[in-house]
DRENDO-973307 format. One record per atom (N, C-alpha, C, O, CB): x, y negated, z; residue in three letters. Coordinates in steps of 0.2 Angstrom, whole numbers, plus 2048, in hexadecimal, padded with zeros to 3 digits. Glycine has a CB too. Layout:
% residues N
XYZAla;...
END
This chain:
% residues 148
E263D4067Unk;E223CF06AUnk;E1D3CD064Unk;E1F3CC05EUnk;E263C906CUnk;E173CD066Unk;E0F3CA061Unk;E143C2060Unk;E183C0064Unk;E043C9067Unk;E123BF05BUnk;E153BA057Unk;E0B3B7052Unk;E063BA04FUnk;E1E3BF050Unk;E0E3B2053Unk;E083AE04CUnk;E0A3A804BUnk;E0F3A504EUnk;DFF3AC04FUnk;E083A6045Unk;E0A3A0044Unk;E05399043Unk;DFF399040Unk;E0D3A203EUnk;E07395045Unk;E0138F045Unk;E0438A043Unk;E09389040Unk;DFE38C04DUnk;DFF384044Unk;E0237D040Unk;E0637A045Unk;E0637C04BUnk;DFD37703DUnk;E0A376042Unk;E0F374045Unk;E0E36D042Unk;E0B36C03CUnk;E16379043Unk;E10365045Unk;E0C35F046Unk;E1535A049Unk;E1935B04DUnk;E0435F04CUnk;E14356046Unk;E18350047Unk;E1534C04FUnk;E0F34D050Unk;E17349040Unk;E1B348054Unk;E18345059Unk;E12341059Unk;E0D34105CUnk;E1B34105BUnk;E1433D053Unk;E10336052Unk;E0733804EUnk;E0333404BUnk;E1733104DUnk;E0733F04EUnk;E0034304CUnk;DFB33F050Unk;DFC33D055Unk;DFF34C04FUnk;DF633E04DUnk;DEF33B053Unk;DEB341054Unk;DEA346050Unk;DEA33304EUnk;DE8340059Unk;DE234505AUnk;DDF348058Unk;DDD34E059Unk;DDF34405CUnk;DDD343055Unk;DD6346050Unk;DD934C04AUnk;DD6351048Unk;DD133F04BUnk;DE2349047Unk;DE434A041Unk;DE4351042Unk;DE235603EUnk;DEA346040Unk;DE735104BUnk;DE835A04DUnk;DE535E04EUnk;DE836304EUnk;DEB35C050Unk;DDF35D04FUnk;DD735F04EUnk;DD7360049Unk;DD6366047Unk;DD135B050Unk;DD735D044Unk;DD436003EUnk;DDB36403BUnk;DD9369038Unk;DD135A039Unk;DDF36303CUnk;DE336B03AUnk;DE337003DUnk;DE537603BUnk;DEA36A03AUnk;DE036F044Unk;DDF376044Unk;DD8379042Unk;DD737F041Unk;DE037704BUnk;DD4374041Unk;DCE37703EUnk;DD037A037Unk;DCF380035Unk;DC737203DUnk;DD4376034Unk;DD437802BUnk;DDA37E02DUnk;DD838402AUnk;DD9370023Unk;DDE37F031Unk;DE1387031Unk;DDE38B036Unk;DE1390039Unk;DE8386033Unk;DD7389038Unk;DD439003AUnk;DDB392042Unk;DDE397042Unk;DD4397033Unk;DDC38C047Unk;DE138E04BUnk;DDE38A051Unk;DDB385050Unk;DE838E049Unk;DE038D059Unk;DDD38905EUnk;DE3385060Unk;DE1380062Unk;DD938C063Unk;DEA38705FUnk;DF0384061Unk;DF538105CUnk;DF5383056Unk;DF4389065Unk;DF737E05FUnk;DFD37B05BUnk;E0437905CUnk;E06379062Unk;DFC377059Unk;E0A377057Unk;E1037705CUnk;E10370059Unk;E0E370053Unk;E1837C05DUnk;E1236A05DUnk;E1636505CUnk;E1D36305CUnk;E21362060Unk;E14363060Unk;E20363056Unk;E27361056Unk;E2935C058Unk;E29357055Unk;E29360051Unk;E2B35C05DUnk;E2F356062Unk;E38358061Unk;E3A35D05FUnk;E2C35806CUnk;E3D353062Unk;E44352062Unk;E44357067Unk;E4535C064Unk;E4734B064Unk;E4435606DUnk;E4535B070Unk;E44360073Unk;E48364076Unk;E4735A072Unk;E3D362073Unk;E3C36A073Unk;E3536A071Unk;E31366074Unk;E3E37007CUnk;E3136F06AUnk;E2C36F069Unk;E26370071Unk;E27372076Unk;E2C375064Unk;E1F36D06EUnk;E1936C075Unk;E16371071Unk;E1637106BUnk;E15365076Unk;E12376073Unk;E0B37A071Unk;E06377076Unk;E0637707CUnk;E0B384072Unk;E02375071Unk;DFB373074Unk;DF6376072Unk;DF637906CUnk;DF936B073Unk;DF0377075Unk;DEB37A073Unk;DE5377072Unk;DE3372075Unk;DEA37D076Unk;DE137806EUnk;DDA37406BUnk;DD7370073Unk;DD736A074Unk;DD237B066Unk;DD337607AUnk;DD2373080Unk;DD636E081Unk;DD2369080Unk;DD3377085Unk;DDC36C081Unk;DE2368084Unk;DDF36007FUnk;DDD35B082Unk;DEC36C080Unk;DDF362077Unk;DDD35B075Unk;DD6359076Unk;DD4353078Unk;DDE35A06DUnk;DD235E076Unk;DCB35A076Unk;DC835807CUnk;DC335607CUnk;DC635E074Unk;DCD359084Unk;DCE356089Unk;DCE350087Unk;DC934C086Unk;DD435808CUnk;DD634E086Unk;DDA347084Unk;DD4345080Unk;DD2340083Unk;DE334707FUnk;DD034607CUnk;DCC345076Unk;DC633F079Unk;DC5339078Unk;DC834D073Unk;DC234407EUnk;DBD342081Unk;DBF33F086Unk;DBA33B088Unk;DB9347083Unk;DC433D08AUnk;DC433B093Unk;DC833208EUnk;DC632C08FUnk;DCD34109BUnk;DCB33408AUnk;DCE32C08AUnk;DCB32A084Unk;DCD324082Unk;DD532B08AUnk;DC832D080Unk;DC632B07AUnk;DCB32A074Unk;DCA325070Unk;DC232607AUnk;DD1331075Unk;DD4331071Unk;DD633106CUnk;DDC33306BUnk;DD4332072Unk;DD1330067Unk;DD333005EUnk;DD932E05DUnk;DDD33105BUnk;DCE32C058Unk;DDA32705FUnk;DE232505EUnk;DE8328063Unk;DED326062Unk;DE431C05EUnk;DE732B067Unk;DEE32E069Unk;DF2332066Unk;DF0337063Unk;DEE33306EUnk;DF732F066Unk;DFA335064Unk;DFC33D067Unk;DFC33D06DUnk;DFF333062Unk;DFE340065Unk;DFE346066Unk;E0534706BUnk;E0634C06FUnk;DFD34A05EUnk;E0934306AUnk;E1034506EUnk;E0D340074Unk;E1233D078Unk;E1934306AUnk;E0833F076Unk;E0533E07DUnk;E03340080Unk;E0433E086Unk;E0233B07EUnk;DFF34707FUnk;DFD34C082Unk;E02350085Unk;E07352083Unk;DFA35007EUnk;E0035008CUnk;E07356090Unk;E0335C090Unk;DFE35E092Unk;E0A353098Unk;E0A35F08DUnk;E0636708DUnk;E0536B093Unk;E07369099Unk;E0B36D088Unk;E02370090Unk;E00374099Unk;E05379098Unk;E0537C09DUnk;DF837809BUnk;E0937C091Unk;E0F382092Unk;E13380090Unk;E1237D08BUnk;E0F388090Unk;E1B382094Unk;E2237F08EUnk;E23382089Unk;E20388088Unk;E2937F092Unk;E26381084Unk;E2838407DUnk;E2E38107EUnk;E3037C081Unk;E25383075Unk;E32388079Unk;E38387078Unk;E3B38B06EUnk;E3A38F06BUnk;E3B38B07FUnk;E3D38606EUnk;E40389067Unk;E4638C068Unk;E4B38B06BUnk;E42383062Unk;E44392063Unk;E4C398063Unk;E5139505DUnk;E50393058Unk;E493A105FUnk;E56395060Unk;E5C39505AUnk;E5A39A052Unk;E5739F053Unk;E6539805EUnk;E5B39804DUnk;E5C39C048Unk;E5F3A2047Unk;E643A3049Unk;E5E399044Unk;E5B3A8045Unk;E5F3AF046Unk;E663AE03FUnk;E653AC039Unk;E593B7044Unk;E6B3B1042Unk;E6F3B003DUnk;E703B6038Unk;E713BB03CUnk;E743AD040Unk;E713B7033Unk;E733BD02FUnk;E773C1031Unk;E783C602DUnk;E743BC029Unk;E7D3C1038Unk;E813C3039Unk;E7E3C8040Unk;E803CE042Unk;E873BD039Unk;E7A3C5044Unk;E793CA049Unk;E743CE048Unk;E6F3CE045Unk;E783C704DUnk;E763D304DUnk;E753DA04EUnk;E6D3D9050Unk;E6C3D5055Unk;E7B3DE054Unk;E673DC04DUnk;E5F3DB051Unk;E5F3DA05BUnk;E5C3D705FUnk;E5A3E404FUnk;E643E005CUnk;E633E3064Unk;E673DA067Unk;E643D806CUnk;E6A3ED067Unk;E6C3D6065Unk;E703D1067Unk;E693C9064Unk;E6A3C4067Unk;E793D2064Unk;E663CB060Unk;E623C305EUnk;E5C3C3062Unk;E5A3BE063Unk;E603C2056Unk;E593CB065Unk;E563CE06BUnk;E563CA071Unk;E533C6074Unk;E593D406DUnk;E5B3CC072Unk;E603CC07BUnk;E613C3079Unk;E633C107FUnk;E693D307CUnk;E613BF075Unk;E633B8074Unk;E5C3B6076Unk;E5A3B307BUnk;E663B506DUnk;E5A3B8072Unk;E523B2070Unk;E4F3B3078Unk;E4D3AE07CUnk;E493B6066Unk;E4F3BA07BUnk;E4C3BC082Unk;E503B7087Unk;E4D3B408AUnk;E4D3C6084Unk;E583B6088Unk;E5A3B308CUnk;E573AD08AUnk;E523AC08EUnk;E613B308DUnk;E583A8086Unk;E563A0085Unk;E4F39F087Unk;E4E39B08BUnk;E5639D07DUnk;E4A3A3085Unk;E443A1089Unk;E433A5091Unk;E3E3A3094Unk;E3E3A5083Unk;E453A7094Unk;E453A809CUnk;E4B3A509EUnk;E4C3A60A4Unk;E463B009FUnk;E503A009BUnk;E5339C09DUnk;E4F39609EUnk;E503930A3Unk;E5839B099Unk;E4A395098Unk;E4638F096Unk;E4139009AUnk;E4038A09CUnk;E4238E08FUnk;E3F39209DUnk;E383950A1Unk;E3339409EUnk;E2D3920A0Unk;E363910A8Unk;E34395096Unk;E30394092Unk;E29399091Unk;E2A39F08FUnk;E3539308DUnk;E22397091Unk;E1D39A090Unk;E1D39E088Unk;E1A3A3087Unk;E18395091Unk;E2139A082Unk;E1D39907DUnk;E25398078Unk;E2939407AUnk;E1739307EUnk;E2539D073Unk;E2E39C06FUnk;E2B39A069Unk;E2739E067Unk;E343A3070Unk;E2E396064Unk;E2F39405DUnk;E3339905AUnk;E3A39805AUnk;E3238D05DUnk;E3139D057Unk;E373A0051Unk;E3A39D04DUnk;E4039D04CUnk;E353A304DUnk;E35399048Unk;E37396040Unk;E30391041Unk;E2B38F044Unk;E3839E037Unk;E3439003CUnk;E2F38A03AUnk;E2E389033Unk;E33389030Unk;E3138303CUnk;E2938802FUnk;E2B388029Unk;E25388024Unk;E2138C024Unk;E2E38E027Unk;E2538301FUnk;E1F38101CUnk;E1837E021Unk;E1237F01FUnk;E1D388017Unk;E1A37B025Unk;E15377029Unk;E1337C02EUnk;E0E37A031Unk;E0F374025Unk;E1538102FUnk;E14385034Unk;E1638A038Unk;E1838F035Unk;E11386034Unk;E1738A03FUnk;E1C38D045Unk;E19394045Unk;E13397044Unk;E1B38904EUnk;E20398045Unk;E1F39F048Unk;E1F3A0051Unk;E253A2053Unk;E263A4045Unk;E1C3A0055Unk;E1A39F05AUnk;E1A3A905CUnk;E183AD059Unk;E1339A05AUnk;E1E3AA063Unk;E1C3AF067Unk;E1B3AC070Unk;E1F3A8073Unk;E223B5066Unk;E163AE073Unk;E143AD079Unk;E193B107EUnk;E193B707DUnk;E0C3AE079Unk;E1B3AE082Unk;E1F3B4086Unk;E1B3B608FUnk;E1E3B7094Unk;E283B1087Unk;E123B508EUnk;E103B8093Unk;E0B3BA091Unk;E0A3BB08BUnk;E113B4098Unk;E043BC095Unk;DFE3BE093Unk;DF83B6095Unk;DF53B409BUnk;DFE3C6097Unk;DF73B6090Unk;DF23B808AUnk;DF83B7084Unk;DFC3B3084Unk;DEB3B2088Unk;DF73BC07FUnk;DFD3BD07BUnk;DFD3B6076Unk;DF93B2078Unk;DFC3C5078Unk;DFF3B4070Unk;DFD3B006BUnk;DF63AD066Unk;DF53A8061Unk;E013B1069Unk;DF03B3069Unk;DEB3B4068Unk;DE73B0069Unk;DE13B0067Unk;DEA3B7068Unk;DEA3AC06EUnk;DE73A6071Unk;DE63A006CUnk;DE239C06DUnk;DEA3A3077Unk;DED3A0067Unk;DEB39C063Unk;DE639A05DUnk;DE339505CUnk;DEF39C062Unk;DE33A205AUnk;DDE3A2057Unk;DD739F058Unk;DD439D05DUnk;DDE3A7057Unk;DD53A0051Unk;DCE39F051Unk;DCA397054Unk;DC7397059Unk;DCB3A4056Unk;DCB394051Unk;DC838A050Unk;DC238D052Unk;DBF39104EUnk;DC8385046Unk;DBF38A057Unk;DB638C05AUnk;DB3385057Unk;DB5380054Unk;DB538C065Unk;DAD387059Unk;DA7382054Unk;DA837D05AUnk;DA937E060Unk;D9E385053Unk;DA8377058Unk;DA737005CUnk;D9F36D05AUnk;D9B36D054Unk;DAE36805AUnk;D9E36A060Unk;D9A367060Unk;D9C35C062Unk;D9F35A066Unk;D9436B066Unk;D9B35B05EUnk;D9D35305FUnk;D9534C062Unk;D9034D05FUnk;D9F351054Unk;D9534B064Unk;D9034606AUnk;D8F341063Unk;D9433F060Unk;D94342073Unk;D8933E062Unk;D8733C05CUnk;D8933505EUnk;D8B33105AUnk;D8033E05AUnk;D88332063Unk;D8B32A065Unk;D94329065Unk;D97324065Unk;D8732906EUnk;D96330066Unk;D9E32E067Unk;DA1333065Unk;DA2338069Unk;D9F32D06EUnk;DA533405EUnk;DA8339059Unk;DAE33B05EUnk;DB134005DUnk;DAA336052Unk;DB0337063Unk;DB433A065Unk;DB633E06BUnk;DBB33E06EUnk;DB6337065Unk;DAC34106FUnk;DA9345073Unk;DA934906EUnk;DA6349069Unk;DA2344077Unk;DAD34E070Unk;DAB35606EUnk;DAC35A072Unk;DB035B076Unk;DAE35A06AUnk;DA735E071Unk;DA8368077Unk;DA836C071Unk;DA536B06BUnk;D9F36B07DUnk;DAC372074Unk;DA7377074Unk;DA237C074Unk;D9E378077Unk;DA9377074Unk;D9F37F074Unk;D98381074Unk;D9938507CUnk;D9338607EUnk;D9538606CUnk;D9D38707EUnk;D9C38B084Unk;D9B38508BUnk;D98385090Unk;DA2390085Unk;D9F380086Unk;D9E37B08DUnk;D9937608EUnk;D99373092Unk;DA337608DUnk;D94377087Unk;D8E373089Unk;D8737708AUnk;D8237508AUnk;D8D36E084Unk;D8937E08AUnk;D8438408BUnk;D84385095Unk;D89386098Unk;D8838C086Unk;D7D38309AUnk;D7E3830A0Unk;D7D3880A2Unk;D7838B0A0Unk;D7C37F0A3Unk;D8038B0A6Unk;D823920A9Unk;D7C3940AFUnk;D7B3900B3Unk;D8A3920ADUnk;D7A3990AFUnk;D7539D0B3Unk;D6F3980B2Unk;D6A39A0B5Unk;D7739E0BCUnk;
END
C-alpha cells in the first residue's frame, strides 16, 4: 500500500491555523487527532467551512469529514509481516474505513488510502487567492477561472 505522511493537528486547531500548516508543509490534507478515531480532512473541506461561515475561529474538530479514518494498532516486534498484513487489512474493512493511520510521530501521520485516488491526493498546497475585503474568502484559482 502507497503511504505518505502529513501533518497531523489537535481538535481545538482553528482554521486558519490548519491552512497554514498545510501551506508551511507543502500538503493538501491532514489528520486530526481526536479521542476516538483520527478525521482526514482536506484543504477543499476547510476553505468551504472558511468562506460559507466565515470561519477563522472554528475549530477544526467542527468540520465533518467527507472520509472515515481509522487508526491501526502498533506493529509489534513479535509478529510475523504476512499476520500484521492480514490485521491492519481486517481492522480497516471492519472500519469501513477510506483512510488508515500508521504511526504518528514528530507532528506527523503516516497515512495509507485504502481506495482510489491513492494518497496523492494529499499533496501539493495550490496557490490561493484571498478577496481583499474578507481574509477569510479564499479560492482557488480553478474556481475563479470561468469555464467556456
Amino acid at each position: 500500500m502507497e503511504h505518505v505522511k502529513v501533518p497531523i493537528v489537535r481538535g481545538e486547531t482553528l482554521l486558519l491555523q490548519a491552512i497554514g500548516i498545510l501551506k508551511d508543509k507543502d500538503r493538501s490534507g491532514l489528520i486530526v487527532d481526536l479521542p476516538d478515531r483520527p478525521r482526514v480532512l482536506f484543504l477543499d473541506e476547510l476553505l468551504r467551512i472558511l468562506c460559507d461561515k466565515d470561519g477563522g475561529n472554528v475549530k477544526i474538530d467542527q468540520v465533518r469529514p467527507r472520509y472515515r479514518a481509522v487508526r491501526l494498532p502498533p506493529i509489534g516486534a513479535t509478529n510475523p509481516p504476512e499476520a500484521i498484513r492480514r490485521g491492519r487489512e481486517a481492522t480497516v474493512s471492519s472500519s469501513a474505513a477510506q483512510f488508515a493511520v500508521l504511526d504518528i510521530l514528530e507532528g506527523q501521520a503516516q497515512v495509507v488510502a485504502t481506495f482510489e485516488p491513492p494518497v496523492r491526493s494529499f499533496t501539493a498546497f495550490p496557490k490561493l487567492y484571498h478577496c481583499q475585503t474578507n481574509p477569510n474568502h479564499v479560492w482557488r484559482l480553478e474556481e475563479l477561472e470561468k469555464k467556456g
